[in-house]
N, C-alpha and C positions, 0 to 999 in steps of 0.2 A: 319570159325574161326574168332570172332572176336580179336579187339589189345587189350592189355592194354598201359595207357597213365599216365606218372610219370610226374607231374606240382609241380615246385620248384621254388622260391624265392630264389635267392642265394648271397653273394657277392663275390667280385675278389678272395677271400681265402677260396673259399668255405662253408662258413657258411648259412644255412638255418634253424637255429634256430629263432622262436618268432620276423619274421619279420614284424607283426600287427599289436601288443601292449605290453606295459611295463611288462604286468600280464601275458602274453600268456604263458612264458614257464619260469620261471628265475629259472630252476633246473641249477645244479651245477654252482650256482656266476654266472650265466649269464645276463649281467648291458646294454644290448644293447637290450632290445626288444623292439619294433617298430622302427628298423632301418630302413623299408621300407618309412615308411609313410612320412619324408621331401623329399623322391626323387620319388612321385608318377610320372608316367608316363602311358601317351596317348597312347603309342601303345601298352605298357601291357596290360592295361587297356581290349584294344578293343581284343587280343588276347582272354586272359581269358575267357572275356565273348561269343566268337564263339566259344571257346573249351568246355564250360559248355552247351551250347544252340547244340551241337553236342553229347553231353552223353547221354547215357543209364541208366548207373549206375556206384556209387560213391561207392569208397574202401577207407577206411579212419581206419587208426593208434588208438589205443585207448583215447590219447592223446588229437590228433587234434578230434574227434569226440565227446571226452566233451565239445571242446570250440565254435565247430562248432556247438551243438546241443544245448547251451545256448546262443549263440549267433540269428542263421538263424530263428528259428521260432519265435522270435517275429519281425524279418524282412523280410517276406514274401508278399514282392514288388518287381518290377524291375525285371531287367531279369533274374539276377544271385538269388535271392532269390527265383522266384515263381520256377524257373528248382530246385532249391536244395529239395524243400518241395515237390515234385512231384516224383523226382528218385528216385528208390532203391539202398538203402543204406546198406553197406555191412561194418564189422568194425573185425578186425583181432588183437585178444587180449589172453593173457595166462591166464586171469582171467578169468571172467563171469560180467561183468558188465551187468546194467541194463540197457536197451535200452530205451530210452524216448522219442524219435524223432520218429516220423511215418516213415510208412514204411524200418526199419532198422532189422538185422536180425546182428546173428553173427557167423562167421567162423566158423569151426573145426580147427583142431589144423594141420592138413593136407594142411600146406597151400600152395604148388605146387600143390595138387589135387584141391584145394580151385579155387585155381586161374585158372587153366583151365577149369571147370565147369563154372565157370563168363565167361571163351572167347568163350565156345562153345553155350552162351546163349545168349550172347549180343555184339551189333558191337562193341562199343566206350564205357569202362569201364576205369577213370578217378580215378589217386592218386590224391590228391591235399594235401601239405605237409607231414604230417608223415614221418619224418627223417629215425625213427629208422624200420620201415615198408620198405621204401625205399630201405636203407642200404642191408636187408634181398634182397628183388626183386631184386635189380642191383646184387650182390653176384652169385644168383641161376639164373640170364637170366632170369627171369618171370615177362619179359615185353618187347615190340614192339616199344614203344616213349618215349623217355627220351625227355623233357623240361625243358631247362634251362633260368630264367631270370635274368640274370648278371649284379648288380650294382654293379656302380662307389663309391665304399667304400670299406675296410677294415677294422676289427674288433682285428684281433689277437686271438679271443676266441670264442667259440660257437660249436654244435653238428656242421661236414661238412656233407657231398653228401659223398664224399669220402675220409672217417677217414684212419688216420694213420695202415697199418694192413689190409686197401681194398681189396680186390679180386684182381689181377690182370686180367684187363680186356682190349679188344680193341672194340670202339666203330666206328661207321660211321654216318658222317654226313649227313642228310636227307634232308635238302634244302638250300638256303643262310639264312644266319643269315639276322635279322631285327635289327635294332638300333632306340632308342628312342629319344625323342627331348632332354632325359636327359641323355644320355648317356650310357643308358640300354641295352643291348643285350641278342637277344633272340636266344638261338642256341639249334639243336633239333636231337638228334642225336638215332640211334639203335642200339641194338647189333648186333655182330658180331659174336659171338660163339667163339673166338681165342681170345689166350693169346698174351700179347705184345712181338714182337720180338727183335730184337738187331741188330745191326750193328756198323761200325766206319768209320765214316764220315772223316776221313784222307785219306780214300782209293778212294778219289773220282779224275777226272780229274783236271789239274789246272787249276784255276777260276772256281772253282765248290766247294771247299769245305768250312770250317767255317771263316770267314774276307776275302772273296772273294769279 
């Protein structure tokens, strides 16, 4: 069985909308796309491209695969462009869109069957953005790697990872986080299958519980 693996752009508030460019997504007043781009960062950077050079095959939003599918092919250099033009591409939408980018195919509407036919086919099948795609897999568990890269900004507005109204869910962290020369963090976490539980931290020993 292979994983699936969720690659998000995020800031401190959770926002992963049209971190690229200005045009990428500006549905609902959204005035901040390309917030990524003044805070590039070296170890993202070098992440992304061994998490791309490690795929099988790409599952991609309807959204982000118009932008991606006007963008990549006419930049098919480098490492992250020739792996994009070469993987199979798989794109999860309610409509029928027309597929224009080679080797691209699209869902059934079945998409917990969807998605387990991509793990039992291929090791390393790769989200890269697609919010509202996301949203759905962290909801239903159907997926293995959650990837977060956490800038040093705030926005106040934008689609998040996890909107108001979320699943409640408990996840587990998978390795130590990495931090970037800009103050980037990359934290990588899995599910868990379990809801979050509760307690009350006054019931703890003295010098053990909150302003200890």
């Amino acid at each position: 069985m292979g994983r699936l693996h969720i690659d998000l752009f995020t800031t401190l508030d959770g926002v992963a909308q049209a971190p690229g460019a200005p045009e990428e997504d500006p549905s609902d007043g959204f005035t901040f796309g390309g917030w990524q781009a003044p805070l590039d960062d070296e170890m993202v950077g070098e992440q992304v491209v061994a998490g791309i050079a490690a795929m099988d095959a790409l599952l991609l939003g309807r959204r982000t695969y118009d932008i991606f599918a006007a963008y990549w092919p006419l930049h098919e250099t480098g490492p992250i462009g020739t792996a994009l033009a070469e993987v199979p591409k798989y794109v999860a939408s309610r409509g029928t869109p027309e597929l224009t980018w080679r080797s691209s195919t699209l869902l059934g509407p079945d998409l917990a069957g969807e998605v387990g036919a991509l793990r039992e086919r291929y090791e390393n099948v790769h989200v890269i953005g697609s919010v509202d795609l996301v949203q759905t897999l962290v909801a239903e568990n159907l997926f293995d790697v959650l990837t977060l890269w956490v800038y040093p900004v705030v926005l106040g507005q934008g689609k998040k990872v996890f909107p108001d109204g979320a699943t409640p869910n408990r996840l587990e962290l998978l390795e130590p986080p990495l931090t970037g020369s800009r103050g980037t963090v990359q934290l990588r976490y899995g599910p868990t299958g379990a809801r979050p539980t509760t307690g009350d931290m006054t019931l703890t020993e003295p010098g053990e519980g909150p302003g200890a």
